[in-house]
LUMDREN-713155 format. One record per residue (C-alpha): residue in one letter; x, y, z; residue number from 0. Coordinates in steps of 0.02 Angstrom, whole numbers, plus 50000, padded with zeros to 5 digits. Example, Ala and Ser with C-alpha at 12.3 -4.5 7.8 and 13.67 -1.06 7.14 Angstrom:
BEGIN
<site "A" <50615 49775 50390> 0> <site "S" <50684 49947 50357> 1> 
END
This chain:
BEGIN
<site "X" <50746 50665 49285> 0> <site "X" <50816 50528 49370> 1> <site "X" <50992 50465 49381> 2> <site "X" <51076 50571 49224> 3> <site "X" <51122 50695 49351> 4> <site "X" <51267 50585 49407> 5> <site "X" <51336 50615 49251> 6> <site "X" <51308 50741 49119> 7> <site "X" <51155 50812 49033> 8> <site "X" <51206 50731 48878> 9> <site "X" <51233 50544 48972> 10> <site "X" <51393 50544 48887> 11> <site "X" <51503 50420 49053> 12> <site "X" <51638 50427 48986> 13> <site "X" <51657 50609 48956> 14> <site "X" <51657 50637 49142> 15> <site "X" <51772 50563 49242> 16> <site "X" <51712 50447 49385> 17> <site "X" <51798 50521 49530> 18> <site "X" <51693 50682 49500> 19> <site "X" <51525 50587 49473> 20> <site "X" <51419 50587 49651> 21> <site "X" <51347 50435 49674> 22> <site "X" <51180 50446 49798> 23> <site "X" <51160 50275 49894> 24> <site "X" <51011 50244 49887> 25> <site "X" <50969 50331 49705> 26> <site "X" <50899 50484 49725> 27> <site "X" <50732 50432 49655> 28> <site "X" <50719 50312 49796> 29> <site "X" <50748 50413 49938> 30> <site "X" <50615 50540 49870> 31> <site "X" <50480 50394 49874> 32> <site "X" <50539 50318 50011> 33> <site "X" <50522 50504 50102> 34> <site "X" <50348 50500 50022> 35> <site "X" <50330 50327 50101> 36> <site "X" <50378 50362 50287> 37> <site "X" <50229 50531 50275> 38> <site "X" <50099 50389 50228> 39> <site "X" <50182 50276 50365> 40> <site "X" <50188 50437 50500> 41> <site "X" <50024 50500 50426> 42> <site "X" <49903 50363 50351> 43> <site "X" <49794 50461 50212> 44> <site "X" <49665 50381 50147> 45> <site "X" <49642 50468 49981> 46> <site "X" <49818 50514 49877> 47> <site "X" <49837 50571 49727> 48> <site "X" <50005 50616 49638> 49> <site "X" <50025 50738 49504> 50> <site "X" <50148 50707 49354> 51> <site "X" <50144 50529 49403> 52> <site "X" <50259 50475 49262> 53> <site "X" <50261 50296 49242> 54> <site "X" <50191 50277 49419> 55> <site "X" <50312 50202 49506> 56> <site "X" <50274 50302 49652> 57> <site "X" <50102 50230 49651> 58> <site "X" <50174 50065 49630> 59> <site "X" <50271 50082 49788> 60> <site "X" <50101 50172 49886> 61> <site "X" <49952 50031 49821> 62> <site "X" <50049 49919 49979> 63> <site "X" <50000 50021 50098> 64> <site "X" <49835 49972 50205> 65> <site "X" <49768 50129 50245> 66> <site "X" <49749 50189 50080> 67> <site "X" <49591 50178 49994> 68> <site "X" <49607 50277 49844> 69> <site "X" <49779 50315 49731> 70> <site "X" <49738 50422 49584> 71> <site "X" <49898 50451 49465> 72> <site "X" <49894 50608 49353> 73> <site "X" <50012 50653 49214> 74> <site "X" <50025 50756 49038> 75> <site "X" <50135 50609 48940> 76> <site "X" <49987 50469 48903> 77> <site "X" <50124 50373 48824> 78> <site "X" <50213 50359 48998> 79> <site "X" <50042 50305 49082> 80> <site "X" <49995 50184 48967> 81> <site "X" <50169 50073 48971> 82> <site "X" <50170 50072 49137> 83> <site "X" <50003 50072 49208> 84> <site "X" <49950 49888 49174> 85> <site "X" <50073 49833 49324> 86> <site "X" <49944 49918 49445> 87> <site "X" <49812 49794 49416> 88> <site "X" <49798 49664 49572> 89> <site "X" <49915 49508 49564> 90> <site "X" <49857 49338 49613> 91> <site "X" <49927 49365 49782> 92> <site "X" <49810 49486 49805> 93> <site "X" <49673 49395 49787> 94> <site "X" <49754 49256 49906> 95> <site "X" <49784 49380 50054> 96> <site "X" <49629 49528 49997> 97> <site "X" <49661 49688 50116> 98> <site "X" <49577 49748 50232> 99> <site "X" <49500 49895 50145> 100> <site "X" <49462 49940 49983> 101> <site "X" <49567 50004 49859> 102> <site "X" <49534 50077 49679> 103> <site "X" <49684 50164 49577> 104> <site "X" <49640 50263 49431> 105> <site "X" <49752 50349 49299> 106> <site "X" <49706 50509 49215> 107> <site "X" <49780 50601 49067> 108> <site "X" <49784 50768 49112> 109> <site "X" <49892 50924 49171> 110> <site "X" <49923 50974 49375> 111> <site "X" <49861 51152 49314> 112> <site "X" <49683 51101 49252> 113> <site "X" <49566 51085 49387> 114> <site "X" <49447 50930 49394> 115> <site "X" <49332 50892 49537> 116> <site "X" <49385 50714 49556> 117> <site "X" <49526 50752 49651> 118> <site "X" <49433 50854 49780> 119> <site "X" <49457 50791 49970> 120> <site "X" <49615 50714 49965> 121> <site "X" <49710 50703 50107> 122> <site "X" <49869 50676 50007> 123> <site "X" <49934 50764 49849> 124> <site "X" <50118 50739 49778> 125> <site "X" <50196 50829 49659> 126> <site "X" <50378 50762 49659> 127> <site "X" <50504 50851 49531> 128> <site "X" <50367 50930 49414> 129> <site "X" <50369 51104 49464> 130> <site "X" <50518 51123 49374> 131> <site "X" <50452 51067 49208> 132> <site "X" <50310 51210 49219> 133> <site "X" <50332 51366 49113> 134> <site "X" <50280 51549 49174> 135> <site "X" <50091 51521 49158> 136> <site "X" <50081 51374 49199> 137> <site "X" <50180 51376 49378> 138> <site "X" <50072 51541 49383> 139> <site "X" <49910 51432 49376> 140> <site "X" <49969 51285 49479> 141> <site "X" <49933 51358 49646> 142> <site "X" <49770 51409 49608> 143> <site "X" <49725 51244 49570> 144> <site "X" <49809 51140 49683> 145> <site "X" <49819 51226 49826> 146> <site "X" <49671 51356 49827> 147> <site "X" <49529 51242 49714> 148> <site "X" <49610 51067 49758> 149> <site "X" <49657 51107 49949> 150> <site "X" <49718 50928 50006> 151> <site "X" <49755 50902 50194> 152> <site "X" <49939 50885 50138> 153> <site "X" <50043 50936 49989> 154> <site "X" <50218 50879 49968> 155> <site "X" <50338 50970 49828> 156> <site "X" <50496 50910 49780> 157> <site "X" <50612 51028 49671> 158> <site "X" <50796 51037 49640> 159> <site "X" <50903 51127 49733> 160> <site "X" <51020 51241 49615> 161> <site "X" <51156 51275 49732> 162> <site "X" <51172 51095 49731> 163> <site "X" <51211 51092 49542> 164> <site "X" <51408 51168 49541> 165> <site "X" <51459 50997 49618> 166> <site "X" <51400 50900 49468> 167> <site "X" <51519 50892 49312> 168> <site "X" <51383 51018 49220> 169> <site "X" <51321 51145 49291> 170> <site "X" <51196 51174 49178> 171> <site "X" <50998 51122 49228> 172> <site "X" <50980 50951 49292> 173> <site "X" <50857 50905 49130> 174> <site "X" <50841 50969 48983> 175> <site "X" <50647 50988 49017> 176> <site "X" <50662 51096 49154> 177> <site "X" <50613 51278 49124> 178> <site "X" <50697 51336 49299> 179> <site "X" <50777 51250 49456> 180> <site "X" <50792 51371 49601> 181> <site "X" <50917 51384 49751> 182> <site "X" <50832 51373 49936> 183> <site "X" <50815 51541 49960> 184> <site "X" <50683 51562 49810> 185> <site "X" <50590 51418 49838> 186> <site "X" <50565 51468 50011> 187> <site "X" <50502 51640 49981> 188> <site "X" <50390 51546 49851> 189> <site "X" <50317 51418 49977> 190> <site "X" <50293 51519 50122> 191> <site "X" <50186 51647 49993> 192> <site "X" <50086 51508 49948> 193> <site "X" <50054 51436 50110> 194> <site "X" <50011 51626 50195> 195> <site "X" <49879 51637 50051> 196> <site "X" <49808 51484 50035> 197> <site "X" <49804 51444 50238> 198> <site "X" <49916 51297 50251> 199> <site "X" <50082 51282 50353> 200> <site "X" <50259 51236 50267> 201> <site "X" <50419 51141 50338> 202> <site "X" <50556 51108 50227> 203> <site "X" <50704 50968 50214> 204> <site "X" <50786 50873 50077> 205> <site "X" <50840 50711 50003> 206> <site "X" <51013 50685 49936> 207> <site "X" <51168 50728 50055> 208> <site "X" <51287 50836 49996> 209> <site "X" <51481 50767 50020> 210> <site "X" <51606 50803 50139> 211> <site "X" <51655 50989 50127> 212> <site "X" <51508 51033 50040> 213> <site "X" <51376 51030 50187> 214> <site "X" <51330 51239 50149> 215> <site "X" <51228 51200 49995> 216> <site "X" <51110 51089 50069> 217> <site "X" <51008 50920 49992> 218> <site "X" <51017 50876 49824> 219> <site "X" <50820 50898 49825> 220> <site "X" <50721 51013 49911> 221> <site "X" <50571 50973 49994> 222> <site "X" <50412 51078 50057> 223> <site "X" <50269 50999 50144> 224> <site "X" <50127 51077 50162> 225> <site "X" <49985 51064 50288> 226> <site "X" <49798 51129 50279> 227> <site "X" <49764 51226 50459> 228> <site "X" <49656 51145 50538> 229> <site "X" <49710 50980 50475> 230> <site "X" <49579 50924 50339> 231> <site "X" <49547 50938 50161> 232> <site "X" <49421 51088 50111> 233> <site "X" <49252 50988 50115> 234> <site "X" <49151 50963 49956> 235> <site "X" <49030 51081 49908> 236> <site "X" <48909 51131 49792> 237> <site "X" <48852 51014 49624> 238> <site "X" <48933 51125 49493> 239> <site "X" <49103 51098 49581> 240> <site "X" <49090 50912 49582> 241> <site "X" <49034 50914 49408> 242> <site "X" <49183 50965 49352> 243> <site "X" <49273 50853 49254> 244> <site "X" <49427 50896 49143> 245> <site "X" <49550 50723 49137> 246> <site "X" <49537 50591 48993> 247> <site "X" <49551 50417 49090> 248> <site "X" <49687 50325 49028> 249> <site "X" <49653 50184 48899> 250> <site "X" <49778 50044 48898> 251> <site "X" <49839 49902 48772> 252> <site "X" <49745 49756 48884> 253> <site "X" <49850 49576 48838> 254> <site "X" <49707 49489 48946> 255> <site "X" <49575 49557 48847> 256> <site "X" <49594 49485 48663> 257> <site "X" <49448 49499 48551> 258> <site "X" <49421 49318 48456> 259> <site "X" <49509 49402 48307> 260> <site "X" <49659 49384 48403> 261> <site "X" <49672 49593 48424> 262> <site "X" <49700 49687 48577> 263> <site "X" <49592 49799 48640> 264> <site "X" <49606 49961 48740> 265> <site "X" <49537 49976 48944> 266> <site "X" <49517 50127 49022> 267> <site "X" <49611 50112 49176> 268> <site "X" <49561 50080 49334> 269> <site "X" <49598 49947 49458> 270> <site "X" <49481 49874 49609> 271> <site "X" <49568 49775 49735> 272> <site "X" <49512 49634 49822> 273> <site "X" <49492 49666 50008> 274> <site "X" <49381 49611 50168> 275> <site "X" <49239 49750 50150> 276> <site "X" <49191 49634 49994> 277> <site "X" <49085 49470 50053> 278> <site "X" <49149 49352 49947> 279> <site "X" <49340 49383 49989> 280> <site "X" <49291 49391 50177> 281> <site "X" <49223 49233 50154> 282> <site "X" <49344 49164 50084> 283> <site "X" <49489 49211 50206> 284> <site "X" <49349 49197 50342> 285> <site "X" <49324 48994 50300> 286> <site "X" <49525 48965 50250> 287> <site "X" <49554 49023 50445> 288> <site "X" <49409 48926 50516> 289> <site "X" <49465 48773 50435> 290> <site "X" <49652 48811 50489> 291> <site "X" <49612 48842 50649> 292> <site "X" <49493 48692 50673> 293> <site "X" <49619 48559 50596> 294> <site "X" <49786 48646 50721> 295> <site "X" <49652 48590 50861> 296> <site "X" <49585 48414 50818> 297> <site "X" <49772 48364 50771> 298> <site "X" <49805 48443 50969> 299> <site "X" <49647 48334 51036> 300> <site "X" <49711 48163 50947> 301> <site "X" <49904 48204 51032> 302> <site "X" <49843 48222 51194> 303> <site "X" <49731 48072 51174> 304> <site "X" <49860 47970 51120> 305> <site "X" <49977 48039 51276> 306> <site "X" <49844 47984 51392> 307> <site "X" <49815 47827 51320> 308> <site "X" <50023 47793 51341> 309> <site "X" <50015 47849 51513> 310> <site "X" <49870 47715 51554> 311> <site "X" <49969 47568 51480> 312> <site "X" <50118 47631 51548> 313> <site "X" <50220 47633 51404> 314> <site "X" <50317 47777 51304> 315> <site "X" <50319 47791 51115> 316> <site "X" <50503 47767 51034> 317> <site "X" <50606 47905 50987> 318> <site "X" <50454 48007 51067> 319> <site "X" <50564 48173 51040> 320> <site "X" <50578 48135 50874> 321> <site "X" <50378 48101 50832> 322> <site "X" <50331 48262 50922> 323> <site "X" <50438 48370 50806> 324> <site "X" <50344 48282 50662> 325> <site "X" <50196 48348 50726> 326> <site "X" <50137 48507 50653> 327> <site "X" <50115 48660 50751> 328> <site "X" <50013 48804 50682> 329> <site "X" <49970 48960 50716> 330> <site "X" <50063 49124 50797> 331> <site "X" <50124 49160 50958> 332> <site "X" <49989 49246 51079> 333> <site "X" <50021 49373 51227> 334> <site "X" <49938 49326 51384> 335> <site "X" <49807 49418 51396> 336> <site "X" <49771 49329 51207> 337> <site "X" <49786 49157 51291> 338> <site "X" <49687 49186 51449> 339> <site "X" <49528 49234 51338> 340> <site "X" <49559 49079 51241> 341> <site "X" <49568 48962 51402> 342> <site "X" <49416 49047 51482> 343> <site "X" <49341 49001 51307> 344> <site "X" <49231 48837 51269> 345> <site "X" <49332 48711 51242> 346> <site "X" <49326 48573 51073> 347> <site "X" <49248 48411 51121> 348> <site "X" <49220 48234 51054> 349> <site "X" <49075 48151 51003> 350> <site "X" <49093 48006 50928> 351> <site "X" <49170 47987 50765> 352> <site "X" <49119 48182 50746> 353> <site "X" <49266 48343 50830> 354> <site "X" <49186 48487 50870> 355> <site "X" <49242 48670 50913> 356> <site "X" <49119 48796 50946> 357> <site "X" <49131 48951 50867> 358> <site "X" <49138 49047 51032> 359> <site "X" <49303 48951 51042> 360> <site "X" <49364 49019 50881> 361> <site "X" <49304 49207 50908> 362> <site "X" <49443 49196 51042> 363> <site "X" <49578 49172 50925> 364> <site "X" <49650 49358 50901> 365> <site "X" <49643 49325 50700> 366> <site "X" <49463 49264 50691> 367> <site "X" <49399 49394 50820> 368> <site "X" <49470 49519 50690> 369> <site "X" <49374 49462 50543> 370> <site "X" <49219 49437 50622> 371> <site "X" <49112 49549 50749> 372> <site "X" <49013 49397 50825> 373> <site "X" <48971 49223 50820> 374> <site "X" <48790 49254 50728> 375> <site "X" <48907 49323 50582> 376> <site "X" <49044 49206 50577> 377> <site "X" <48897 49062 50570> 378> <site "X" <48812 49148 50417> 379> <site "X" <48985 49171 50317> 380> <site "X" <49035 48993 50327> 381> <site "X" <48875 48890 50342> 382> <site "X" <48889 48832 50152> 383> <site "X" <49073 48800 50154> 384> <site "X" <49099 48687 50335> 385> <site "X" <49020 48552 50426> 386> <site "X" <48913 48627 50573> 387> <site "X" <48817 48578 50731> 388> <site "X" <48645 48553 50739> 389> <site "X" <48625 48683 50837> 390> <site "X" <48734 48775 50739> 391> <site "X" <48844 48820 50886> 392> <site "X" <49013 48724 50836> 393> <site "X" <49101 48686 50662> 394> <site "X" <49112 48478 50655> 395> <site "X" <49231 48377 50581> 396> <site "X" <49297 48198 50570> 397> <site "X" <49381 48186 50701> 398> <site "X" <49501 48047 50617> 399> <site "X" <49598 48103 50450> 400> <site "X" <49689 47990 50315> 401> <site "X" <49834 48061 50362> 402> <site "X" <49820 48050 50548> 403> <site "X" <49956 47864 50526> 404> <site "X" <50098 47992 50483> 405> <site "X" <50082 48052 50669> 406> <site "X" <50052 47899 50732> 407> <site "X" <49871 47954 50798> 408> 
END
């Protein structure tokens, strides 16, 4: 259930008429994800899953986020995992700018009420308007597992709130999948059970602003989150429990991988994406900021050459303001305590035909300090991709380039 509740169960708009229709800005999808987001923002898990996933946009929305590791996306309709789930694989801009950490996402077919030990440890579990669609057993059952055998750090539940519903044009349940939707008061009592039983803490807000006038019946959607006391996930334990494994992966229609008959073929889903823990995409950001670096400082070395060598024949280049604004400037703006370790660094020198900068020079720069502990690593990552010293102690370059005559070097 998404946006039909602006309207009518049936979708029929023009049945209702539009002044009665409440229109949430932004959607009310949105601002449950985007209260999702600003928990990840406030608390940074590393390991989320969320159950009754859908067609994942939620995980779509979380897979940005750096301090995630692992996104796991659990739901009963296959169908809705499989159309949907090829847009988590990594894009080509991914593999341009990898992240920091690692990050798998895996799909499973499966219901929030079987238990399966891959979801242990979690520090995050959503479960954002599916309690609702549970019948008697199964909402029954879906403590027990998620709270008692899962027991996440965090659990966030999103539900309707029924006293919401008499200022829609029905008032009749929001979808025609839901088996209950309950007013604050019940799923209160019901949260505050769970969380005395199962040793977690509850708060509870909303999404969805009621209008003018109609402030007593509270959000639009309900909201309990849950914390463990004591602030972590129940540690693993014991083989038997890890061995426990109850969701299908999720296969999906693959259009990159065509078998030469020319038919598709069906992946199990799940996605790795590129980031600095792996060597080769370190190395590849690692030399791509080297070589950045070491070009925004030989292009600096030939102006101030060419300033001095102005000043000694005492003459001044025409429309000098205009040349300098030619020349490129690169890199970011540093704080000062930033610049004074880069002026207390070695400097770049000239030998030659040959520019060098040494890489103690470079392990100053805020951006290459942060991909590399020392200079004994930085010189292994990059020795096969630049020019170095003999010594090994500087990266060397020419210090003239065939493009140096558009600055005038």
């Amino acid at each position: 259930m998404e946006e039909n509740i602006q309207c009518s169960d049936t979708g029929d708009f023009e049945a209702v008429p539009r002044e009665k229709v409440i229109q949430f800005k932004p959607p009310l999808y949105r601002q449950r994800y985007q209260f999702v987001k600003d928990l990840v923002d406030q608390h940074e898990p590393k390991k989320v899953a969320d159950l009754g996933c859908g067609d994942t946009s939620l995980i779509r929305q979380l897979k940005v986020y750096p301090c995630i590791e692992l996104l796991v996306g659990v739901d009963i309709d296959e169908d809705k995992l499989r159309w949907r789930g090829d847009k988590l694989a990594p894009f080509l801009g991914d593999f341009l700018k990898p992240r920091d950490l690692d990050l798998t996402i895996t799909l499973y077919h499966g219901s929030a009420v079987e238990r399966d030990s891959r979801l242990l440890g979690f520090d995050l579990i959503t479960c954002i308007e599916l309690i609702e669609h549970l019948d008697s057993g199964d909402l029954a059952r879906f403590p027990e597992v998620v709270f008692g055998y899962l027991s996440p750090a965090m659990i966030v539940i999103s539900t309707p709130n029924s006293e919401f519903n008499p200022l829609f044009p029905i008032v009749t349940l929001r979808d025609s999948d839901h088996k209950f939707e309950w007013n604050r008061m019940q799923f209160q009592t019901w949260s505050l059970y769970m969380a005395n039983r199962y040793n977690y803490s509850v708060e509870f807000t909303g999404v969805g602003e009621p209008p003018a006038g109609a402030e007593n019946v509270g959000y639009c959607t309900q909201i309990g989150i849950f914390q463990k006391n004591g602030g972590k996930a129940t540690p693993l334990c014991g083989s038997e429990q890890l061995d426990q494994h109850v969701y299908k992966a999720v296969s999906i229609l693959c259009e990159a991988a065509v078998r030469p008959t020319g038919t598709f073929i069906r992946m199990v889903f799940t996605a790795s994406y590129p980031s600095l823990q792996q060597e080769r995409f370190l190395r590849l950001v690692l030399v791509n900021e080297v070589s950045r670096q070491v070009e925004s400082l030989r292009v600096r070395y030939l102006r101030k050459l060419k300033e001095r060598e102005d000043g000694e024949l005492g003459t001044k280049p025409k429309d000098a303001g205009c040349s300098q604004a030619h020349i490129p400037c690169f890199g970011p703006v540093f704080s000062e305590v930033e610049k004074a370790r880069i002026k207390t660094s070695p400097k770049p020198f000239c030998i030659g035909d040959k520019f060098f900068v040494p890489l103690q020079r470079l392990l100053a720069y805020p951006k290459l300090s942060r991909l590399c502990a020392d200079e004994e690593m930085m010189r292994s990552v990059i020795a096969d991709a630049v020019g170095l010293s003999s010594d090994g102690s500087a990266v060397m370059v020419d210090l003239h380039d065939y493009f140096d005559y558009l600055f005038d070097f």
